[in-house]
DODO-499976 format. One record per atom (N, C-alpha, C): residue in one letter; x, y, z. Coordinates in steps of 0.001 Angstrom, whole numbers, plus 500000, padded with zeros to 6 digits. Each point is the difference from the previous one (the first is absolute). Layout:
<midrens>
aXYZ
...
</midrens>
This chain:
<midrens>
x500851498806500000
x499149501194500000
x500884501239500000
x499675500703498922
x501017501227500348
x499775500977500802
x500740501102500817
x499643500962500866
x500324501152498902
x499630500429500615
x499313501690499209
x500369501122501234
x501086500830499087
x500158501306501488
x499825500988499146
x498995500749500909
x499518501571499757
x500723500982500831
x500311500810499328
x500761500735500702
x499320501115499469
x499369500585501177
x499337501840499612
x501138501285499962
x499330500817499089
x501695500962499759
x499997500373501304
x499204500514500977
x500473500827501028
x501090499106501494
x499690498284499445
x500377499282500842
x501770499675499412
x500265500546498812
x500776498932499385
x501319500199500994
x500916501318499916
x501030499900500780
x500237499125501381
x498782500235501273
x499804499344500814
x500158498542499561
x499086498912499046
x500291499310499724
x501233499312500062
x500778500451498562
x501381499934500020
x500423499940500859
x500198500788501351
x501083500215500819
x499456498693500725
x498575499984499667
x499961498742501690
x500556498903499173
x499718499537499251
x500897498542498881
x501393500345499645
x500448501085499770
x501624499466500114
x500293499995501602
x499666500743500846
x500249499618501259
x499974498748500539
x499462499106499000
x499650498959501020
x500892498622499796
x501070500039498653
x500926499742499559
x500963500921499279
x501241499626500647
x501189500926499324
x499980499952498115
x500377501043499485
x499899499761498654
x501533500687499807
x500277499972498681
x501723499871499396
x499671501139499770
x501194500892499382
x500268500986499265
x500027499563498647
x501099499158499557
x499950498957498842
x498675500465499179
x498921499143500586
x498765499296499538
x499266501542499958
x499547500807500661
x499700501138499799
x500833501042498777
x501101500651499946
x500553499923499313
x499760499647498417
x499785498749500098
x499565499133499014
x498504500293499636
x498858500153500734
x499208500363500157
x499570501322499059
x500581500871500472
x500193501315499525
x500399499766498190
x500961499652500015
x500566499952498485
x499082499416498925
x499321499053500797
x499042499727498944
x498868500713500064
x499273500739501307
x499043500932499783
x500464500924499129
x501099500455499459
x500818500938499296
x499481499673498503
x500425498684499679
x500792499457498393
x497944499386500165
x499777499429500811
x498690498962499611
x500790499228498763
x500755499461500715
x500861499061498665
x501126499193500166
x500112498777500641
x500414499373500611
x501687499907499649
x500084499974499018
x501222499580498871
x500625501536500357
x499312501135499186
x500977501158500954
x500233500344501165
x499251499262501278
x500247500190501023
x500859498563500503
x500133499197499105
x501293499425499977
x501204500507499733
x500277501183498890
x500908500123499363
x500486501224501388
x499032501234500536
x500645500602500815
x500548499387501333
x499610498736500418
x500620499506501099
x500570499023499818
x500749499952498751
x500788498822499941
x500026498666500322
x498400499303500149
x499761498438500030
x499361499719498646
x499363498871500250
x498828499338498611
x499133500636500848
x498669499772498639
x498499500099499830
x499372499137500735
x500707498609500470
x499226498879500786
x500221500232501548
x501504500828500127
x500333500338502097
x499208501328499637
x499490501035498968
x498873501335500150
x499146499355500234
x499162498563499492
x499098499655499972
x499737499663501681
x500985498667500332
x499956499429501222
x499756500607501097
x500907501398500172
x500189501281501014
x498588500449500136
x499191500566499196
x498780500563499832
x499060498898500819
x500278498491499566
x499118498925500498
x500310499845501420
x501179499914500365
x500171499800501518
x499514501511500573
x500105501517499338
x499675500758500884
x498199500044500161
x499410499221499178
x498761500356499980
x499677499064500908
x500750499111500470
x499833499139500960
x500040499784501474
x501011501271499693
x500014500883501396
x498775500922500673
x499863500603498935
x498977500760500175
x498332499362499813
x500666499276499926
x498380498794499731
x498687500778499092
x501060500949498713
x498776500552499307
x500530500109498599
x499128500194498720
x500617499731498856
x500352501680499490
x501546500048499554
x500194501209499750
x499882500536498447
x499725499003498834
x500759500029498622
x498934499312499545
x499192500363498661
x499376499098499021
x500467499670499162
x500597498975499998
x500952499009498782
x498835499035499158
x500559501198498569
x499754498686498871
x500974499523499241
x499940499362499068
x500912499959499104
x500365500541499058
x499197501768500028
x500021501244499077
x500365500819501035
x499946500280500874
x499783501090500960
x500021499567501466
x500875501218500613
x500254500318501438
x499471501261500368
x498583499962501297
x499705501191500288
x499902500087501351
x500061501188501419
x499827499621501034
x498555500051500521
x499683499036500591
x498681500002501381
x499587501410500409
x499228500266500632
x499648500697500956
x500857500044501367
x500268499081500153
x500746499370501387
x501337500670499233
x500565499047499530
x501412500322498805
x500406501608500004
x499079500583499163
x499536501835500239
x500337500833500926
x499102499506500970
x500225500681501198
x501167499707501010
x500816498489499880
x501301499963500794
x500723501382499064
x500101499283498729
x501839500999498980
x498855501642500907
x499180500452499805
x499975501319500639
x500381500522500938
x500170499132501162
x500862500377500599
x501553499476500625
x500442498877499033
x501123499534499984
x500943500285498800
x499381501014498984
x501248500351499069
x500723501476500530
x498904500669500885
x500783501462500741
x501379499324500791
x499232498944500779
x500650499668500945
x501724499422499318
x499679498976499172
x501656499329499181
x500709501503499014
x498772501137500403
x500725500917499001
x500730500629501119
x499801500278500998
x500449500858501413
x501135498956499884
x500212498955500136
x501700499007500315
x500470499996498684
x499874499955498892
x500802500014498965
x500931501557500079
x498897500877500125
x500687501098500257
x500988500215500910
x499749499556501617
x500659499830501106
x501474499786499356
x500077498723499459
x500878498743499395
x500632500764498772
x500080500983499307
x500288500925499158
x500551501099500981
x499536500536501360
x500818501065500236
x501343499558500700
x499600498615500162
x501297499763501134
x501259499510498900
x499580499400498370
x500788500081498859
x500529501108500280
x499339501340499376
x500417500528499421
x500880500969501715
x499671499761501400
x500971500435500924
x501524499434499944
x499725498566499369
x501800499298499589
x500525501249499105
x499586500006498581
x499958500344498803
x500532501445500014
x498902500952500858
x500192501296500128
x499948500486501505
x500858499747501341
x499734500083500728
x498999501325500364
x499459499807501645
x499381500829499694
x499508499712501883
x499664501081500353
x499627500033501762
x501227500763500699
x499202499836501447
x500384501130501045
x501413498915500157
x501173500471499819
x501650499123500782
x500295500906501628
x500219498835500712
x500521501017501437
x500694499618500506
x501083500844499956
x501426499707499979
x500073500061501891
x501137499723500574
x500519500056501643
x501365500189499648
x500927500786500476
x501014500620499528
x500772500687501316
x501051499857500096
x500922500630501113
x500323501288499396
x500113501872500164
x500461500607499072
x500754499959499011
x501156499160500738
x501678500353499345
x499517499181498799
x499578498776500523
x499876499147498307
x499347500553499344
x498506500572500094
x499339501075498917
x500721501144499752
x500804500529500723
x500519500726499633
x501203499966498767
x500886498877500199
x500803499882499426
x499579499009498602
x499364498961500191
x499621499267499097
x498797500091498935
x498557500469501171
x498474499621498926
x500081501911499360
x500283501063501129
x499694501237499278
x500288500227499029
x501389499802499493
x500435500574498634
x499255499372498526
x499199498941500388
x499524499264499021
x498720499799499914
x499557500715501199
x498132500068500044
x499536500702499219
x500552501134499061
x498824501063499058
x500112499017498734
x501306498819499828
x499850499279499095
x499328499035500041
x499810499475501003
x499028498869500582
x498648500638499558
x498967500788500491
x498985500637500084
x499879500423498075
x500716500435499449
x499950500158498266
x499892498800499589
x500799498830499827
x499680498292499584
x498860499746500318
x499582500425501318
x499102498813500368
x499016500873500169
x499123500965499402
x498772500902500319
x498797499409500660
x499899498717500314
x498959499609500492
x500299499462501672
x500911500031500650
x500442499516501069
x500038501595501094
x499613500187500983
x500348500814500988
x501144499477501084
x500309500577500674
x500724499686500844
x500149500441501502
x499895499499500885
x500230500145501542
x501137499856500491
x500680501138500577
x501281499632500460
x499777500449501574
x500674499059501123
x499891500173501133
x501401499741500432
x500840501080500923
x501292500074500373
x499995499812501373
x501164499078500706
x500025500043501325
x501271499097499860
x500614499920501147
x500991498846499997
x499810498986500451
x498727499245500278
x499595498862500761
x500267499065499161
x500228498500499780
x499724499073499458
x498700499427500116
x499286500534499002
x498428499884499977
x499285499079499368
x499268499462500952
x499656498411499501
x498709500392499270
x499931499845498249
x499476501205498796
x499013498874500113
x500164498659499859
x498377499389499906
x498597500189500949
x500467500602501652
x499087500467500651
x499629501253499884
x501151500777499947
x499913501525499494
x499391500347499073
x499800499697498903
x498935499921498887
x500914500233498420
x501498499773500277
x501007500206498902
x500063499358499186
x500045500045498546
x500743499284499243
x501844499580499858
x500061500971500389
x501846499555500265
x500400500808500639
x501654499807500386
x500297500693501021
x501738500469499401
x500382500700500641
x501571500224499677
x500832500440501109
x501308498889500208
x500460500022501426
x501801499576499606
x500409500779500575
x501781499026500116
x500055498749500756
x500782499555499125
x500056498503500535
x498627498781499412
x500692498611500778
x498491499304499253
x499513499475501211
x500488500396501391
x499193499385501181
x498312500576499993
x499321498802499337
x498603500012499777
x499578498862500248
x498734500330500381
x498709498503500403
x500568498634499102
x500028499049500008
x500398498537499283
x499108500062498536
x498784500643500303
x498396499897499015
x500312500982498568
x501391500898500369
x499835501271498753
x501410499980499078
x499205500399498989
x501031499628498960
x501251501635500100
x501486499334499783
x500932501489500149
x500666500132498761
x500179501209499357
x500363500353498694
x501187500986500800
x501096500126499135
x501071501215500518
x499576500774499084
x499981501489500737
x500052500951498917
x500991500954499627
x501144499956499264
x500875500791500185
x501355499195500263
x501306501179500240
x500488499058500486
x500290499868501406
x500976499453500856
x500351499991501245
x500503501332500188
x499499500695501457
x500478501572500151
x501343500287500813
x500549501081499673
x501058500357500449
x499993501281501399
x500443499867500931
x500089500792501188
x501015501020499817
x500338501110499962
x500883500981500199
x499413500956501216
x501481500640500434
x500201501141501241
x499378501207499246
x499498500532500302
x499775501393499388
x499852501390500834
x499946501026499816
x500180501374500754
x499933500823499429
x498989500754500354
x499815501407499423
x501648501111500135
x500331501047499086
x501207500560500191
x500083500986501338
x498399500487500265
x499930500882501079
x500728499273501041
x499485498566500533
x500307499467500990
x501759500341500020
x500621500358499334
x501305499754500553
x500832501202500081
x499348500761500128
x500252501361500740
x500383500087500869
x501351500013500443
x500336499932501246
x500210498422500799
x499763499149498810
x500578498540501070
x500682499159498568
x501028499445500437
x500706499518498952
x499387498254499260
x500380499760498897
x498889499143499220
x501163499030500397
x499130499060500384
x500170498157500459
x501054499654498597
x501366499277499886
x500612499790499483
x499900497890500131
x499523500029501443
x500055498412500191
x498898499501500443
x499899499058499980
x498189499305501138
x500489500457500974
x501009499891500895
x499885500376501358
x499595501507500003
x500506500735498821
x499559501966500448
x498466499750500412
x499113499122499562
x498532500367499804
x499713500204501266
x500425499143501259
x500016500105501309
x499824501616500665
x500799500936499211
x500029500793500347
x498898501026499629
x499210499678499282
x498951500780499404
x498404499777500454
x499245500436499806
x498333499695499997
x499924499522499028
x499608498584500198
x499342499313498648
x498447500334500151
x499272499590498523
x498804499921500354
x499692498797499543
x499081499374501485
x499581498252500130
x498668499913499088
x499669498732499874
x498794499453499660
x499192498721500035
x499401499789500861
x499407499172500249
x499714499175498845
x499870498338499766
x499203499567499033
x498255500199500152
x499370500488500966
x498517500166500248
x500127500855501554
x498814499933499845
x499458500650501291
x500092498996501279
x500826500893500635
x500075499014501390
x501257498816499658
x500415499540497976
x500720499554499875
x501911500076500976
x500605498966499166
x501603499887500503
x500213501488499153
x501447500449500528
x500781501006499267
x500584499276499038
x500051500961498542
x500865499280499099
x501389499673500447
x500679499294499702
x501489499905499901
x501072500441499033
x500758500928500611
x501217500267498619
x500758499191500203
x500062498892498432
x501010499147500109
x500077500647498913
x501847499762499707
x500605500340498471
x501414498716499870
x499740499876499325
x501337498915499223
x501335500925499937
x501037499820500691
x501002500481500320
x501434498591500345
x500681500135498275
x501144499159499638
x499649498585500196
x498900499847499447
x499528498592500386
x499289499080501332
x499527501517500906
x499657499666501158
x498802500768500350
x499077499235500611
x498825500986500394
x499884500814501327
x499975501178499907
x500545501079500928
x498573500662500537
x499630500115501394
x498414500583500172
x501097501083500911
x498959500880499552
x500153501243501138
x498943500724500467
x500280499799501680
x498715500013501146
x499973502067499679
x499459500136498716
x499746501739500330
x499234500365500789
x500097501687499726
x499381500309501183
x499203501031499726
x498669500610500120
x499607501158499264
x498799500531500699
x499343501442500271
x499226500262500650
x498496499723499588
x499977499538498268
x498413500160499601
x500375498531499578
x498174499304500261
x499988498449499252
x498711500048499447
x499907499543498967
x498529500339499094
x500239498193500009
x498708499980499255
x498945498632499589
x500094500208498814
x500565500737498984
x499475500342498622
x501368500402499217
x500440499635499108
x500828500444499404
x499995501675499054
x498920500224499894
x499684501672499460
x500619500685500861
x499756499702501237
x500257501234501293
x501346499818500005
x500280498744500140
x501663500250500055
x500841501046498700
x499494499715499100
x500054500546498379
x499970501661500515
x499041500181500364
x499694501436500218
x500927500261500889
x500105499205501305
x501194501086501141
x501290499938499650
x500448498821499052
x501444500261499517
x499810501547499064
x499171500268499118
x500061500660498919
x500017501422501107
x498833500329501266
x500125500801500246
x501796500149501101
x500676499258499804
x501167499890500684
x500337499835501340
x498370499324500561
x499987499614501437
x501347498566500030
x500081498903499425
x501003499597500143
x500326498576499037
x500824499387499949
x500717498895499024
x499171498825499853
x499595499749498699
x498867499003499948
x500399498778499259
x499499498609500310
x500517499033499532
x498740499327498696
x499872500563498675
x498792499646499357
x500924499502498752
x498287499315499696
x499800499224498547
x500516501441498826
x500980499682498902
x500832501199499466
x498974499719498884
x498995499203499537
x499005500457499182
x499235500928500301
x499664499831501505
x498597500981500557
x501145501426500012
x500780499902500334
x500447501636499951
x501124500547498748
x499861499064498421
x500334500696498913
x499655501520499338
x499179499816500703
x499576501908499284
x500734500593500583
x499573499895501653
x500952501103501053
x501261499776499544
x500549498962499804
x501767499886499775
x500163500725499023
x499358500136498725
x499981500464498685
x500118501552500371
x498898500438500665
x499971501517499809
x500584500421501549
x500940499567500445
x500808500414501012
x499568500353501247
x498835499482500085
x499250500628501817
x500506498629500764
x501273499023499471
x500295498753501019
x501029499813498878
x501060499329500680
x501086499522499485
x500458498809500840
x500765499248499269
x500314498902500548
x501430499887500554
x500069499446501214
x500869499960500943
x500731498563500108
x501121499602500589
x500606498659499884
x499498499423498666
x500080500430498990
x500265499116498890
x500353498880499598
x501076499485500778
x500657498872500101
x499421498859500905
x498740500698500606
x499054498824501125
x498565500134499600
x499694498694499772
x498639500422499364
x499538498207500699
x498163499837500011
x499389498869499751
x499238499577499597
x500073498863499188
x498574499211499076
x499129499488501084
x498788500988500164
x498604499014500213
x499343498806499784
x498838499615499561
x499168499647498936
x499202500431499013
x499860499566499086
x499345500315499147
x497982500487500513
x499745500284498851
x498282500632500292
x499532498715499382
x498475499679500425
x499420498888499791
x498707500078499523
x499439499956499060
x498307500148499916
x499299498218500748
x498712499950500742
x499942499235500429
x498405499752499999
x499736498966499359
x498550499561499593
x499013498652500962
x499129500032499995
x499432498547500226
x500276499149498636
x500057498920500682
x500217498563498814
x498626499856499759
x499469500243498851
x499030500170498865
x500165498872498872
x499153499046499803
x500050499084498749
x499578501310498968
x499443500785499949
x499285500625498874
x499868501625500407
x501531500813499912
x500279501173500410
x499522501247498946
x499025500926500374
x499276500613500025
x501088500684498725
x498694500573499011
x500826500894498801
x501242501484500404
x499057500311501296
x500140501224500441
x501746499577500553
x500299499721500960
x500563499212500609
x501113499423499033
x499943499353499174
x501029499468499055
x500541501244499100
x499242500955499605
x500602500972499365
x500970500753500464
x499495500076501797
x500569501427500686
x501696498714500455
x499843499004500362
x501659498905500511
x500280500432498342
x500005499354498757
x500790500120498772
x499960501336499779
x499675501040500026
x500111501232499492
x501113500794500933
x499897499569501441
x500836500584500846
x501672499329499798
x499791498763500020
x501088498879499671
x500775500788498861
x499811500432498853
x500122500251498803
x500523501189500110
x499161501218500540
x500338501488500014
x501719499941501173
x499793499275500842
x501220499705501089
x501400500043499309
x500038498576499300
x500830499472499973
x500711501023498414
x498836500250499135
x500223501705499068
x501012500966500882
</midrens>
């Protein structure tokens, strides 16, 4: 005996929802569904999804089986849809059109990146490394914004809400991927010329003893840095001594320049000043290699367009 379902227009959506609710249905088979409400033509809605006419056929039969209602009038001239048939594609072709699209922007985010990037950044490294190359960054890539947040913390960017981070050194979480950026940095003495007005310029590590250095913490509340320098094959620290200690390498930057006293910095971060003479460099012959700068990511099977542009574009402009 056959059953017979009526479905009144004002009932139909309700319908639907209560029968696919009541078994899971595929994407596949829907999908499939659709293409032939499209073509009403089995063979071209073979040809756009790449099976036969007999798995278009089968798919349609098991989904009508699901739905325990007939969607398609098949003859052997002609494919047309039901009422039932009708009223699902009405409101299931918006719907596969909303994810195709979805599934197209996140293409075309590989393709052409594109979204908010938010960077975590210690100054000196933005300073020295991402600034000079951000108005070129921002021209390539017109569809990407960018967030930059400065501090010297080692900031754990997946709770923070970061996409990457940039830090010396690679002491990071086990979970994140480390890229060097740049190369390994170099430490020089430096001093403004005012400062030596009246006190004679350090000829040896031991003169420094005699001067105000200016200290710096690695963080807040952090250890004091250490001046070590390589001296004839031996590593030489000297316990200085100085009245100001910053957390920040700018400030130190600034009180050498204003000639408060002898500073022990990265000779990238203070190339300009050396250049245009508000700091000059002192013991020449004593200098020390740091580490290098690090960009530092979560381990991602499938790393974001945005994100892959800004590691290779930076990688690239660097090492330029």
């Amino acid at each position: 005996m056959n059953r017979k379902l009526i479905i009144e227009p004002s009932d139909r959506a309700e319908n639907f929802e209560n029968i696919i609710s009541a078994s899971p249905l595929y994407l596949p088979g829907l999908m499939t569904f659709e293409a032939a409400a499209r073509h009403l033509n089995f063979a071209r809605t073979a040809a756009e999804t790449g099976v036969t006419p007999t798995a278009v056929s089968r798919t349609i039969k098991n989904l009508e089986a699901q739905l325990n209602v007939r969607l398609f009038n098949r003859t052997t001239r002609s494919v047309s849809l039901t009422e039932a048939g009708a009223s699902l594609n009405a409101t299931l072709a918006p719907a596969l059109a909303l994810i195709r699209n979805s599934l197209s922007q996140a293409l075309l985010a590989t393709d052409q990146p594109s979204g908010m990037l938010r960077v975590s950044s210690s100054y000196v490294a933005y300073h020295i490394l991402i600034e000079p190359h951000m108005a070129s960054f921002l021209e390539q890539f017109p569809l990407i914004n960018v967030e930059i947040s400065l501090d010297n913390q080692l900031t754990d960017i997946v709770s923070a809400g970061f996409d990457i981070g940039i830090r010396m050194g690679r002491k990071l979480q086990n979970d994140m991927i480390s890229v060097q950026l740049g190369r390994v940095q170099k430490r020089i003495v430096v001093a403004a010329p005012d400062y030596f007005r009246g006190r004679d310029e350090p000829h040896t590590l031991a003169d420094l003893l005699k001067h105000n250095c200016l200290r710096q913490r690695y963080c807040v509340g952090g250890r004091l840095y250490e001046w070590k320098f390589e001296d004839q094959g031996q590593m030489v620290q000297i316990d200085v001594q100085g009245r100001y200690i910053f957390d920040e390498m700018r400030s130190v930057l600034d009180a050498a320049i204003q000639g408060q006293g002898i500073a022990f910095i990265l000779e990238d971060f203070a190339r300009q000043e050396l250049a245009g003479g508000m700091l000059r460099q002192v013991l020449k012959q004593h200098w020390a290699l740091d580490d290098a700068f690090h960009l530092y990511y979560p381990h991602r099977q499938h790393m974001p367009g945005k994100l892959r542009a800004f590691v290779d574009f930076m990688r690239t402009a660097v090492q330029a």
